[in-house]
N, C-alpha and C positions, 0 to 999 in steps of 0.2 A: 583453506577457504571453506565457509560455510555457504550454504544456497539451501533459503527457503520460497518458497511454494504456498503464495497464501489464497484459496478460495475463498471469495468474495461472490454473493448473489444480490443483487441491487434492488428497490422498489421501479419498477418500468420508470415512474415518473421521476426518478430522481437521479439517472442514469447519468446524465449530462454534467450537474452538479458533480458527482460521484466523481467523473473521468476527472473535471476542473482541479476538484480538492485534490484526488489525488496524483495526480501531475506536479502540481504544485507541491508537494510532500517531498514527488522522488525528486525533482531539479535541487531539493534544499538536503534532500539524502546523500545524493550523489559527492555533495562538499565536503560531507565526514570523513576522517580520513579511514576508518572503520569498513567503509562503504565501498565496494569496488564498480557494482552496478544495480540499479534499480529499475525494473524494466515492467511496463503494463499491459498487458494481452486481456483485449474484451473477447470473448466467443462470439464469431460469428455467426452460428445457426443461433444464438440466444443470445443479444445485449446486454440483458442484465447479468450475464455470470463472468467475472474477473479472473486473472491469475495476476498476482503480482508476483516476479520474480524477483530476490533481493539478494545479491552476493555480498558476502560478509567475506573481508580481509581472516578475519579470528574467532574463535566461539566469545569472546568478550563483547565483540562489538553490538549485538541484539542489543543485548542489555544497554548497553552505552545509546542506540539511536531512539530508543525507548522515551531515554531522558531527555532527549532534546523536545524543543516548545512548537518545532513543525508537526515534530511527529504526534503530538498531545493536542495540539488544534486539530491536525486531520482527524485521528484517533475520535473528539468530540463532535467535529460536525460531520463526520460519516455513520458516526454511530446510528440513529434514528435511519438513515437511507436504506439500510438491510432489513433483508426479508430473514435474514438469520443471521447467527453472530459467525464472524468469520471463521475458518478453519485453517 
């Protein structure tokens, strides 16, 4: 199993939007079979900073949930929401 940890900072205003898409992202994550869990923690003392946590069955499957066209719409319309690119 892999498990990444992706830091996310949001624009204040786009916060809402941001949680929306990416929900939507992980319920369509969660069906790969690649995928073991997808999970989104906002910070409390700061809204706009994220952690997405993503457990991956194998080191293949990144790469695999990459290609899929959930992941590439979220990917495009959260892009512009950040204050910085993710880490």
């Amino acid at each position: 199993m892999l498990i990444v940890h992706v830091q996310v900072h949001v624009k204040p205003e786009c916060v809402e939007a941001f949680k929306q898409a990416t929900l939507a992202n992980g319920r369509e994550s969660v069906k790969e079979p690649g995928i073991a869990r997808f999970d989104v923690a906002q910070q409390q003392d700061d809204p706009t900073r994220f952690v997405l946590v993503e457990a991956y069955r194998d080191a293949l499957a990144p790469a695999a949930h990459k290609e899929t066209r959930h992941y590439q719409v979220w990917r495009d319309a959260v892009a512009p929401m950040m204050v910085e690119p993710r880490s």
